[in-house]
C-alpha positions as CSV (number, residue, x, y, z in Angstrom):
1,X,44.4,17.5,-18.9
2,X,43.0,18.7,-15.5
3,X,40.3,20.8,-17.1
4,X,39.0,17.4,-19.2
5,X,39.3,15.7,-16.0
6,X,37.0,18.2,-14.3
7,X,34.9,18.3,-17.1
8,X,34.3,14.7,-17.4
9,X,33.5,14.5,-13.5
10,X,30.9,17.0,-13.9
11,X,29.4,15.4,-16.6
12,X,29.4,11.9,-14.5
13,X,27.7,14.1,-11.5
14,X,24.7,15.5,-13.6
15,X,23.9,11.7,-15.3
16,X,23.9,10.3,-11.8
17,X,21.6,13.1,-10.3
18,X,19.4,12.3,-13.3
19,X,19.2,8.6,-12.4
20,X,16.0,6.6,-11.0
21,X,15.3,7.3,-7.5
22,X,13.5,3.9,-6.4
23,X,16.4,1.5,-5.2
24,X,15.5,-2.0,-4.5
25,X,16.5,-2.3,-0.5
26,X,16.0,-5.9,0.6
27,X,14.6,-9.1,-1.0
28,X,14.0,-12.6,-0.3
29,X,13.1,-15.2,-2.3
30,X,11.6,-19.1,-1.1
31,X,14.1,-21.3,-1.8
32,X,11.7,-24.4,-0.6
33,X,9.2,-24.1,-3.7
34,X,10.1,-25.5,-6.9
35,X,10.0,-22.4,-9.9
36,X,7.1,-22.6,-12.3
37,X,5.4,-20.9,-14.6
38,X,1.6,-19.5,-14.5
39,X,-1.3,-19.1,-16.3
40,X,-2.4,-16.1,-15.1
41,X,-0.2,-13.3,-12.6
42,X,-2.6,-10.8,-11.1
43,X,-0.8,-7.4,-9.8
44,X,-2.4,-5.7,-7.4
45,X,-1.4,-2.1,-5.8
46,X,-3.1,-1.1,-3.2
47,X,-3.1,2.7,-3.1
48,X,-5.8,5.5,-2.4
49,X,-5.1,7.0,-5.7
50,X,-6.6,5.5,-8.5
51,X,-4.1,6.8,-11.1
52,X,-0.9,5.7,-9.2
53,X,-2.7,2.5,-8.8
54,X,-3.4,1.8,-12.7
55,X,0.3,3.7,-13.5
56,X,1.8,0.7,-11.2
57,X,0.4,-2.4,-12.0
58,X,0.6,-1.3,-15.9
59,X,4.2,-0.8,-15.8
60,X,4.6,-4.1,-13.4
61,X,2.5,-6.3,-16.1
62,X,4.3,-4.8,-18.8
63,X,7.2,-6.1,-17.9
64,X,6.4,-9.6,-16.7
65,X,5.1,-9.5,-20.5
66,X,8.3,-9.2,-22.0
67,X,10.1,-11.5,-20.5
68,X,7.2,-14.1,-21.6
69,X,5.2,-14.3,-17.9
70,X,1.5,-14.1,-18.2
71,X,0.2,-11.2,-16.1
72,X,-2.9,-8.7,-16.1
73,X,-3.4,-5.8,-13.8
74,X,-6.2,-5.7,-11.5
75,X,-7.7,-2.5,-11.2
76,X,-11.0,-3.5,-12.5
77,X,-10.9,-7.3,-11.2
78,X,-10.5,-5.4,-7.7
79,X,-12.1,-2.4,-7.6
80,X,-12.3,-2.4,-3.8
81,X,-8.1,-1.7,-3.7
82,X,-8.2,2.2,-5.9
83,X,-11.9,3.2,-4.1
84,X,-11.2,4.9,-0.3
85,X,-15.1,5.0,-0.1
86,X,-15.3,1.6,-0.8
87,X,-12.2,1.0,1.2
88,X,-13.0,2.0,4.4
89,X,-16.1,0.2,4.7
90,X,-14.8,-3.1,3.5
91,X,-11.7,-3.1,6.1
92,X,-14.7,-2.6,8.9
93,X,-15.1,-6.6,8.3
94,X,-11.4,-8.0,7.7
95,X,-13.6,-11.8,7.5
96,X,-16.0,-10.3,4.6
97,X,-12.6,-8.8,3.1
98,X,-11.0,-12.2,3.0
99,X,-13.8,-14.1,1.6
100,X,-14.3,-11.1,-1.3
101,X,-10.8,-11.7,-2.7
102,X,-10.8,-15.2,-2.6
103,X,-14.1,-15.0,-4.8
104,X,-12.3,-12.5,-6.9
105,X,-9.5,-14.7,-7.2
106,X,-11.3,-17.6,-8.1
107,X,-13.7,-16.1,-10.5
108,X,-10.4,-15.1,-12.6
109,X,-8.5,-18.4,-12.4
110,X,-5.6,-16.3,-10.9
111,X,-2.9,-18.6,-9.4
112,X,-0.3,-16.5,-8.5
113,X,-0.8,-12.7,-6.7
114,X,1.5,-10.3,-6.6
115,X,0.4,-7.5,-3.8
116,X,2.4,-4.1,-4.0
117,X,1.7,-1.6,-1.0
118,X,2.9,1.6,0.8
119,X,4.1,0.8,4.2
120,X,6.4,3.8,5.5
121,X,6.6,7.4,4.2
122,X,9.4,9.5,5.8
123,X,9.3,13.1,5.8
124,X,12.7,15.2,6.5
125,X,13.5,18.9,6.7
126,X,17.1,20.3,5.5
127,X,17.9,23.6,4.8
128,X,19.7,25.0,1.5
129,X,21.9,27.4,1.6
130,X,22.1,30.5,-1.0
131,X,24.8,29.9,-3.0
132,X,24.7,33.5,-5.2
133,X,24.6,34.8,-1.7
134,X,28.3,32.7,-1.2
135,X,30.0,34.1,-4.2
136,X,31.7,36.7,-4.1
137,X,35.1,38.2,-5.3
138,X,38.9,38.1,-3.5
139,X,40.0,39.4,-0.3
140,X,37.4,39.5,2.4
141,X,34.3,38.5,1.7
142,X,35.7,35.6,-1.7
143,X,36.2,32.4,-1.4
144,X,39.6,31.1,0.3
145,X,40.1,29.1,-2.4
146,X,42.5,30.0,-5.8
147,X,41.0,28.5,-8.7
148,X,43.2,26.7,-10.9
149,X,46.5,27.7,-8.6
150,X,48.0,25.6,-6.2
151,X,45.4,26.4,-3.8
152,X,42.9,24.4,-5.4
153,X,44.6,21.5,-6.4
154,X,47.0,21.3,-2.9
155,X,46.8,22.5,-0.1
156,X,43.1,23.2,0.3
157,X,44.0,27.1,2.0
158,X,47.6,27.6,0.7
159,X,45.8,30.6,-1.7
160,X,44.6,32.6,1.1
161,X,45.6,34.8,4.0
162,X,43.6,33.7,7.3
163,X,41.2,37.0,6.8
164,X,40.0,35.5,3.9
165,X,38.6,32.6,5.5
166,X,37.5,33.7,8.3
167,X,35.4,36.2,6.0
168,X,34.1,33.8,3.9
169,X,33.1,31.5,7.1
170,X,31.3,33.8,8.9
171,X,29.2,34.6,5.4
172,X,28.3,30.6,5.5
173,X,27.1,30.8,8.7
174,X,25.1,33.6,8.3
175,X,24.1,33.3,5.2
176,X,20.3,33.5,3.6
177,X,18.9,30.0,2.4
178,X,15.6,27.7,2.5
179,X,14.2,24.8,3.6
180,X,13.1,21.9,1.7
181,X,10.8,19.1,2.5
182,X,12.6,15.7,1.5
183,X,10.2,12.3,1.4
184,X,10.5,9.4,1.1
185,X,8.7,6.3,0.2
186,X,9.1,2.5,1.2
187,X,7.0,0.3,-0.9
188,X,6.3,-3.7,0.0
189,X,6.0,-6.3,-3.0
190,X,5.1,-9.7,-2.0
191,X,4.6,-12.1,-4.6
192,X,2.3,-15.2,-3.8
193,X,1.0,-18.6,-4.8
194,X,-2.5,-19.1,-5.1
195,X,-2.7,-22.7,-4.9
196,X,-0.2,-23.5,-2.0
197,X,-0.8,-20.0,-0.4
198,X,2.9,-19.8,0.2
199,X,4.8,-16.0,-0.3
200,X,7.5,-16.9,-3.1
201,X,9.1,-13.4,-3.0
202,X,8.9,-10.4,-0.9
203,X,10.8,-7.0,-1.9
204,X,11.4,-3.6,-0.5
205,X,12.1,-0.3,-2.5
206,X,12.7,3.1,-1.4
207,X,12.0,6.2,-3.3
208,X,13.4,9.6,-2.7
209,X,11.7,12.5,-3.9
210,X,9.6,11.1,-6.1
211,X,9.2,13.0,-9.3
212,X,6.6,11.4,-11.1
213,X,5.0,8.0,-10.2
214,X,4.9,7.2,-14.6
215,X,8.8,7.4,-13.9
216,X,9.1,5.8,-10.8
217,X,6.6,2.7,-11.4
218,X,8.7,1.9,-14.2
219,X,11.9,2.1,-12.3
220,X,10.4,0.0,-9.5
221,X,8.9,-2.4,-11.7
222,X,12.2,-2.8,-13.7
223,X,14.4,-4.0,-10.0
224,X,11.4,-5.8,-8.6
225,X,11.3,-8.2,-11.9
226,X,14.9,-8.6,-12.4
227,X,15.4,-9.8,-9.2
228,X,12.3,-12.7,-9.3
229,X,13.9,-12.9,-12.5
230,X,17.6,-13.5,-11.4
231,X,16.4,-15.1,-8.3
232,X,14.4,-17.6,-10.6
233,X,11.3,-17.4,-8.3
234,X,9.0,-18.1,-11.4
235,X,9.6,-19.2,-15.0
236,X,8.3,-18.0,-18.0
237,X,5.5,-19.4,-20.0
């Protein structure tokens, strides 16, 4: 019985460390404007990286799609938001900035904007210890612990004699390991109307140690819809 227990918490430990990373942290949604539906949803992300940028608003759009919202990407409507070069010359003149995506927005017929951007990236140091360094056999330098006897499953040192874990603390303490380099990412969705100009949802994720941005656009774009969704911020076509 204990060794299926054991086995089944292991199992539950390896699917959870194999779960999405992006968490949706905080949302709010305007509970003053009456839920529609629109004719045409624009996604933007506004990211440096041209890639990330079409990986995002592809998995975003696909999404709205299937639960029956008109929406198209924008990473050829605005060029300007995937093009540093063109970037930093346009942010020179926030006025001329303004006046271009209004004229973007208008040439579409877009009347509702989603924005999606990068506002904080943390960066944190940990160190690893060596675990093949750690195990060892019994007596000194082993682990305190009895396997499968009552020290394992009771008292948490009833197994061993005090030399045994004072041996195997000193190796913890001293031991070899590594450090790692842990990020992480905040990302800001705001979610607008065109016509009124009023924000109708605004959403923060975080992502830890992001993997792959295919995987992680598709998680983030999966929390960020079902809560407009649940929230019933806009209704499908």
């Amino acid at each position: 019985m204990r060794n299926s227990i054991i086995a089944l918490f292991f199992i539950a430990v390896m699917f959870i460390g194999c779960g999405p990373s992006t968490k949706l942290v905080r949302s709010w949604a305007n509970e003053e404007v009456t839920p529609k539906s629109y004719n045409k949803l624009a996604v933007v992300a506004l990211t440096p990286n041209a890639s990330n940028r079409y990986l995002i608003e592809r998995a975003v759009v696909a999404d709205f799609k299937k639960e029956g919202i008109k929406a198209i990407p924008t990473y050829e409507i605005f060029p300007m938001a995937g093009k540093m070069d063109q970037l930093q010359e346009l942010i020179k003149d926030k006025e001329d900035l303004k006046r271009k995506v209004v004229q973007k927005v208008e040439e579409n017929k877009i009347d509702a904007l989603m924005i999606i951007s990068i506002f904080n990236i943390e960066k944190e140091q940990r160190f690893v210890r060596d675990n093949n360094y750690m195990a060892g056999g019994a007596g000194y330098y082993g682990s305190p612990y009895v396997m499968g006897g009552p020290g394992y499953y009771g008292s948490p040192y009833a197994g061993g004699a005090y030399y045994n874990y004072y041996a195997y603390s000193l190796a913890t303490v001293y031991n070899d390991g590594y450090y790692v380099d842990d990020y992480t990412y905040f990302l800001e969705c705001n979610l607008y109307d065109v016509a009124s100009e009023k924000l109708l949802w605004t959403g923060r994720t975080k992502t830890v140690n992001m993997k792959s941005v295919e995987d992680e656009a598709i998680y983030f774009s999966d929390v960020v819809i079902k809560d407009i969704l649940k929230k019933k911020v806009i209704l499908p076509n």
